[in-house]
Every structure is written in structure tokens, then in C-alpha cells.
C-alpha positions in Angstrom: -37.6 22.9 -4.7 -34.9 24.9 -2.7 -37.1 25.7 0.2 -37.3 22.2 0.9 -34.2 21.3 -0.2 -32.1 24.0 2.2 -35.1 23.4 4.9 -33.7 19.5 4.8 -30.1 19.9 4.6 -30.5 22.3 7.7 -32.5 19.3 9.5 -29.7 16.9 8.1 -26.7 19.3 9.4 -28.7 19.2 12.8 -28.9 15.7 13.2 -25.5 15.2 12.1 -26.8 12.8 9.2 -25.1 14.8 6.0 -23.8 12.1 4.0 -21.5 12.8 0.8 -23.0 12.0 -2.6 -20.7 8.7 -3.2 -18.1 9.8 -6.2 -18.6 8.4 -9.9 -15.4 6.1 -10.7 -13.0 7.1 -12.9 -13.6 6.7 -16.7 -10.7 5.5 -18.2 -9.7 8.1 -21.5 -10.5 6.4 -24.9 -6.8 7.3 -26.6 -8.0 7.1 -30.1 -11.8 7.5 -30.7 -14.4 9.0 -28.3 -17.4 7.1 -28.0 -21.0 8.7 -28.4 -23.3 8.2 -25.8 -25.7 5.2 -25.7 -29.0 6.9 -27.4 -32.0 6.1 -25.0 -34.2 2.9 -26.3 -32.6 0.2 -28.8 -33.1 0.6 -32.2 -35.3 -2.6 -32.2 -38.0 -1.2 -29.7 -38.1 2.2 -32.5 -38.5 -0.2 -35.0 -40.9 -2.0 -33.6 -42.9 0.8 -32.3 -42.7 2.2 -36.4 -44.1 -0.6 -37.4 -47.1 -1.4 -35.5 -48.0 1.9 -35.3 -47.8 2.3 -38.8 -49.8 -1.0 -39.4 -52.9 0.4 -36.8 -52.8 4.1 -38.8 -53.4 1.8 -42.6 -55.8 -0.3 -40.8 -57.5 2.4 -38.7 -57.8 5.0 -42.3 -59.1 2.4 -43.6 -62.1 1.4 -42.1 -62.8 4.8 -41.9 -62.8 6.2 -45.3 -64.5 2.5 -46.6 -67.7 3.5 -43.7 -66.8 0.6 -42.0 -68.0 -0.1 -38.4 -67.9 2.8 -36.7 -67.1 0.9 -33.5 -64.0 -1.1 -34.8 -62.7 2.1 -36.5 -62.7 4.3 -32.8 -60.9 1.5 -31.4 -58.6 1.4 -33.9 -57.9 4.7 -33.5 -57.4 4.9 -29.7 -54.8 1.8 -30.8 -52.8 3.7 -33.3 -52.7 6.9 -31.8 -51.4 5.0 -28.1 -48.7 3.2 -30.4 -47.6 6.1 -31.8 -47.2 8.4 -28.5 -45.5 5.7 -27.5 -43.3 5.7 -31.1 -42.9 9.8 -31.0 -41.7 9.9 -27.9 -38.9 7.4 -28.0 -38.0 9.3 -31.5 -37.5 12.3 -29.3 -35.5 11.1 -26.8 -32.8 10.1 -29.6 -32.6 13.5 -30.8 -29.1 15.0 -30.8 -27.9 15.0 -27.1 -27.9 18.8 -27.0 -31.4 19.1 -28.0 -33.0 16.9 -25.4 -31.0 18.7 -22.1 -32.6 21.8 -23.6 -36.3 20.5 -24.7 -37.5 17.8 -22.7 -39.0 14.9 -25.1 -42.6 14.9 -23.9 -43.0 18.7 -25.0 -41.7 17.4 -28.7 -43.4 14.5 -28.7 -46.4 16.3 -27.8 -46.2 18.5 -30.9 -45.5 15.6 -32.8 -48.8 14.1 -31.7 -50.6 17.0 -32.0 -49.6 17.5 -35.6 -51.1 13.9 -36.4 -54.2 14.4 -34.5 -54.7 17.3 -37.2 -53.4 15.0 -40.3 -55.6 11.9 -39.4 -58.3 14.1 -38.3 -58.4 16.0 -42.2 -57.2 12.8 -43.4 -60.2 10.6 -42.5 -63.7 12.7 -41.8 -62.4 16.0 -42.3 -62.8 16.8 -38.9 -60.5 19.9 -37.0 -57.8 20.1 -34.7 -60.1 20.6 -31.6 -62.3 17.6 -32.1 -59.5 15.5 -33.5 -58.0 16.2 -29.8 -61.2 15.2 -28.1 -61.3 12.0 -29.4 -57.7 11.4 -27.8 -59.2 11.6 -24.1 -62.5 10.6 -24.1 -63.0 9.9 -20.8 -64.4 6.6 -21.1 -62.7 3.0 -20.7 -64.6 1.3 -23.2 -63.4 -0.7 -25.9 -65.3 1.0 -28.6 -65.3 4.7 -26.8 -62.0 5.2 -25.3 -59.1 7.1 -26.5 -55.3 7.0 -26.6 -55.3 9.5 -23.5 -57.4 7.7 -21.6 -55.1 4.4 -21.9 -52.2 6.5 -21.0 -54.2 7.7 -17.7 -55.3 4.4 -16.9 -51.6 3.4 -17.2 -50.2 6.4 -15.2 -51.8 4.8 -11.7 -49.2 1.6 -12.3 -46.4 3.2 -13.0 -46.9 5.3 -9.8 -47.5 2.4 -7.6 -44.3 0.9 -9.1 -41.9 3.6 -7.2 -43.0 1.6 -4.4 -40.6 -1.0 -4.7 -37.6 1.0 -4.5 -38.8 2.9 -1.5 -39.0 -0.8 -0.1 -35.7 -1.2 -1.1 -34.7 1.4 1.0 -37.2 0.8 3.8 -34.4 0.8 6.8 -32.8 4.1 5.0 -36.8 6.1 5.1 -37.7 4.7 8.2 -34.2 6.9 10.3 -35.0 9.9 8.4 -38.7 9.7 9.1 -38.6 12.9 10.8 -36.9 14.7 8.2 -39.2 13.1 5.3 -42.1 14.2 7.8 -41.0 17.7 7.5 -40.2 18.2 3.8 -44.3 16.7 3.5 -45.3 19.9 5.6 -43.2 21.8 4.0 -44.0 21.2 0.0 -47.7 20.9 0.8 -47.8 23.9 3.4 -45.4 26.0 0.7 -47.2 25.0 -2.6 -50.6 25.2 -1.8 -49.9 29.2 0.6 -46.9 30.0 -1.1 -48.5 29.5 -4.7 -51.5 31.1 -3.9 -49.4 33.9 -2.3 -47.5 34.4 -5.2 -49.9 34.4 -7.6 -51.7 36.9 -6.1 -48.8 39.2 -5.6 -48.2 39.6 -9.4 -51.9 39.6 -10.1 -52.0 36.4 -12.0 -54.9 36.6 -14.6 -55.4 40.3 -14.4 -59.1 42.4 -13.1 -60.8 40.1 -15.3 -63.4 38.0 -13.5 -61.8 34.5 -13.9 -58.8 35.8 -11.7 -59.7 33.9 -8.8 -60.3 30.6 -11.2 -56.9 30.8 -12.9 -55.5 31.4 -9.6 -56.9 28.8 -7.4 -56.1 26.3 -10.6 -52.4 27.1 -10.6 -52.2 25.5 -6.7 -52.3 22.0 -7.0 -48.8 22.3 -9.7 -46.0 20.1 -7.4 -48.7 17.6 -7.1 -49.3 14.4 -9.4 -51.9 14.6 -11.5 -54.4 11.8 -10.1 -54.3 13.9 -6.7 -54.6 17.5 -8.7 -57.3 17.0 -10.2 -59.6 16.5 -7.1 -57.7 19.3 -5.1 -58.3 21.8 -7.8 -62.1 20.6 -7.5 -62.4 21.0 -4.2 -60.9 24.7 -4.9 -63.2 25.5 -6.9 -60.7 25.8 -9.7 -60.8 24.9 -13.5 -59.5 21.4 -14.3 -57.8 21.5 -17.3 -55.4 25.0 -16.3 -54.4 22.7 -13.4 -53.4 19.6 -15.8 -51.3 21.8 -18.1 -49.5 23.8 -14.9 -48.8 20.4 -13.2 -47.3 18.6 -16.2 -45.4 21.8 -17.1 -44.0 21.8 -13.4 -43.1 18.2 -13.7 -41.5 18.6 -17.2 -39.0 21.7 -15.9 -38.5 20.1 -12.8 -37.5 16.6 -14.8 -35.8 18.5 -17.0 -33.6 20.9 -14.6 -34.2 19.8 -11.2 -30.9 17.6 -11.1 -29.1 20.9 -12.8 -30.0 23.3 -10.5 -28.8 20.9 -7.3 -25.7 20.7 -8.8 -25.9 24.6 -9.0 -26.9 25.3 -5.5 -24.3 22.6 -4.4 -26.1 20.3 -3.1 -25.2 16.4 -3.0 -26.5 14.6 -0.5 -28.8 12.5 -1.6 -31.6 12.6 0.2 -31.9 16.3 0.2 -32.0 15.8 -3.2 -34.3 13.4 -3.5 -36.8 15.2 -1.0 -36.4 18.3 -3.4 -36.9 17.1 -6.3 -39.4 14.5 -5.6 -41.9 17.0 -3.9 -41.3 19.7 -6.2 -42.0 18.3 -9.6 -44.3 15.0 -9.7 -43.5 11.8 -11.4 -41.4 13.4 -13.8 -39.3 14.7 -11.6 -38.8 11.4 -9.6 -38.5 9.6 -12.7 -35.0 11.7 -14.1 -33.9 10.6 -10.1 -33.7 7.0 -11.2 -30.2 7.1 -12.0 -29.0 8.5 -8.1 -30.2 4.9 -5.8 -30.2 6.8 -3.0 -31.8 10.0 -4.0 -34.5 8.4 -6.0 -36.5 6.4 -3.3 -37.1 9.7 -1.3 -38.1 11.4 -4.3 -40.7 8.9 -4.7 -41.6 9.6 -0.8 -41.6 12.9 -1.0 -44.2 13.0 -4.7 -46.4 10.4 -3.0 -46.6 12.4 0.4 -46.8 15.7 -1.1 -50.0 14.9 -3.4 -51.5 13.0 -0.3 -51.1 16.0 2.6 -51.9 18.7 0.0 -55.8 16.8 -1.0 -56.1 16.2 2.9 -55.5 20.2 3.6 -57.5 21.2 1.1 -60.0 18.6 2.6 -60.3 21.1 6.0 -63.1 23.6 5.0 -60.9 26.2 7.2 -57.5 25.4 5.7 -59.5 26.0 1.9 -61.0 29.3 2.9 -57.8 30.4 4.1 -56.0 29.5 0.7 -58.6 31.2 -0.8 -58.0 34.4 0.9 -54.6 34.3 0.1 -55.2 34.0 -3.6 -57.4 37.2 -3.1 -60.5 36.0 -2.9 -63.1 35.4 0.1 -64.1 33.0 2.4 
């Protein structure tokens, strides 16, 4: 994230371009009560959530425990359990205010899935914790197979597309900074894919033991989204699921401290922010730009690009074998 944030701002000093982050108006001072802030999510959509999730977990038990129709009782499963991520992580992000800037939601929400995959799973069939989680993401679409996961997924590609519409927003904004937007591209993807690899091998990442290379080569694809990620880290030659867990961590610290540690560094102009940002943590990282209109529509550039250049590299059979050198490995 600072590589390609100083690596912009010294483009944008260059130009000439470096434009102030606009200042917040005055609040004015409450004299005789201070107000709490507004908690995330109206109380109506919690309730809501509550309730139709809780009426898909009876129904769902249910036909389960009575041997009903094994088909109806999966699908009311994948329904209840995509209601209520939905419903755990809205709880989550009402926590105390504190809580949340230090634990992002997903990571508690994610626990508080997990620990109902286990209860429904001993709950119903008596099955464990590990097969209770592959039911969640069954890979399949239909209506009788699918899982809660695999909904989510299929809605990820959607919500992706939808950044689009502020980047058209700002169409006349991206289109004078196309060279600098160019560069931060080459930059994140050239700088995560060798830099990563690099690094990893540097501090030995997994060890002597003979899955180095495979941990390694799965760690490279972690500032790019995860529809993209998952074919780079096949073309690799990594392992899938080490690459979903290190991208979604990535995203989560940069969503959750990627706006911090701008401040930190000093840096306010908003498109160097954005471009940061955006190419070094994902979709979450893009998403906690939403609040910064100028920022957030080159942060949603800079993801989209990043994931795209980074599978294209990888695509070159020389630009792979030299990645895989630099993990430690050989052509």
C-alpha cells in the first residue's frame, strides 16, 4: 500500500496535480448532551434479518429431524444459514464502537457462523464441524445442492461490477490521471506478485518442509480479489484454499487500517489514497473508501486493474517461471 501510495504522490508532485483532501465542516458542539454515533444498519433491517432467519433454522431442523425430503431440507439449509450470515454480521457491526475499529465484523461474524455450523450440525444429523462447513460451500448452484457460500460467491461478481458506477461518475477525473492510474497497475501487480514472492522466500515462509514452494506460490495472489486469485494461484501451481484465506485476510486488515495508516503516513490527497488502498487490499478495502467521493472511484480502479494485470502476468509462461524462481523454486 505505501509503495504505491508514495510511488503516486511522487507522480502527482511531478505533474503538478496534488490536490488537498477537501476539509470536513465544522460540527457545531452539543452544549448539553453528546450524541452516540449512528450504529450501522436500522434496527428494523436486524429485526428483520432475526426473524427470518430464525423462521428458516425451525423450518430447516425440522424437516430434518422428522426425515423429511432430503432435497427440501439442503435447501432450507443453504436459506437459513445465508440469512443468518447476513444477520451475524450486521450484529457485529453494532458492537460497541471501540470493538469494531479494533476487530473488523466479518472476522466475528465469521466465528459466529462457524459456531452455528457446529450447533446445527450436532443439532440435526450429528454430523462434525468439518462436514458441517462443507455443506456451507458446496460448489454447486443448484437449488437442492447449493450452500450458503456458494450464494454469497455468486453474489460477490454483482457487487463488484457495481463499483463501476462510481468510477463513471468520475469518468473525466480517471481519464487525466490515466497515466498515473496506469502506473500504480504496474506497480501493485509487478510489486505483489515479485515483491511477495521475494519476501516470502527471504524469511523462509513454510520452512524445509516439502510444501514450501506450495504455501509460498499460494500467498501471491493476496492484493487481488478473489474471483481473479483463484485462477492466478492455479496457474501457479499453488493450493487454492491458502490463497482464499491470505486474500480475505489482506482485504480485511487493509479495510480495516488502510484509511489509518494514510492518515499516519500523511497522506490526503485523494487519489493517492484511493490508488493505495484500492490496489492493496481488494473489495474490502475499496468498500471502507466509500465514505471519501474522490478517493473511492480510484480505489475501485486500482482493485479491478490490479486483479486483471496480475492473471495476465501470470498468464506469460516466462513472467511465471521467473516468479517461481524468486519464491525459491525452479523453472
Amino acid at each position: 500500500m505505501y509503495t504505491v501510495g508514495y510511488s503516486v504522490l511522487f507522480l502527482r508532485k511531478l505533474s503538478g496535480k496534488i490536490e488537498a483532501a477537501p476539509k470536513a465542516p465544522k460540527k457545531k458542539a452539543v452544549k448539553f448532551a453528546r450524541l452516540a454515533p449512528a450504529k450501522p444498519f436500522s434496527d428494523e433491517t436486524m429485526a428483520f434479518l432475526y426473524q427470518i432467519s430464525g423462521l428458516l433454522g425451525i423450518a430447516s431442523v425440522a424437516v430434518s429431524k422428522s426425515n423429511g425430503d432430503p432435497k427440501l431440507g439442503s435447501a432450507l439449509r443453504a436459506a437459513f444459514f445465508y440469512f443468518a450470515t447476513f444477520a451475524s454480521y450486521v450484529r457485529c457491526a453494532r458492537l460497541p464502537t471501540g470493538f469494531v475499529k479494533a476487530v473488523h465484523p466479518l472476522l466475528t461474524s465469521t466465528g459466529v457462523v462457524w459456531a452455528l455450523l457446529w450447533i446445527y450440525g450436532k443439532a440435526t444429523d450429528g454430523s462434525d464441524f468439518i462436514s458441517s462447513l462443507a455443506s456451507y460451500k458446496a460448489s454447486s448452484l443448484a437449488w437442492d445442492e447449493t450452500g450458503a457460500g456458494d450464494l454469497l460467491l455468486f453474489c460477490l461478481g454483482p457487487s463488484v461490477v457495481s463499483f463501476a458506477v462510481s468510477m463513471y461518475s468520475r469518468k473525466k477525473l480517471l481519464v487525466e490521471n490515466f497515466f498515473i492510474v496506469f502506473a500504480a497497475m504496474l506497480i501493485s501487480s509487478l510489486g505483489g506478485l515479485f515483491g511477495t514472492a521475494l519476501f516470502a522466500n527471504l524469511i523462509s515462509l513454510g520452512g524445509k518442509s516439502s510444501s514450501a514452494l506450495l504455501i509460498r506460490l499460494s500467498v501471491l495472489a493476496r492484493n487481488i480479489t478473489t474471483s481473479l486469485a483463484i485462477p492466478v494461484t492455479t496457474i501457479l501451481g499453488g493450493d487454492i484454499a491458502i490463497a482464499v484465506v491470505v486474500v480475505v485476510l489482506t482485504g480485511i486488515f487493509g479495510a480495516q487500517y488502510g484509511r489509518k495508516l494514510m492518515d499516519l503516513a500523511g497522506i490526503t490527497d485523494p487519489i493517492t489514497r484511493g490508488l493505495a488502498v484500492g490496489s492493496a487490499a481488494q473489495g474490502l478495502g475499496v468498500s471502507s473508501m466509500i465514505s471519501e467521493e474522490d478517493a473511492f472511484p480510484f480505489a475501485a480502479m486500482a482493485m479491478a486493474l490490479t486483479a486483471v494485470a496480475g492473471t495476465v502476468l501470470v498468464s506469460f509462461p516466462a513472467i511465471k517461471d521467473a516468479v517461481i524462481v524468486f519464491c525459491g523454486g525452479t523453472e
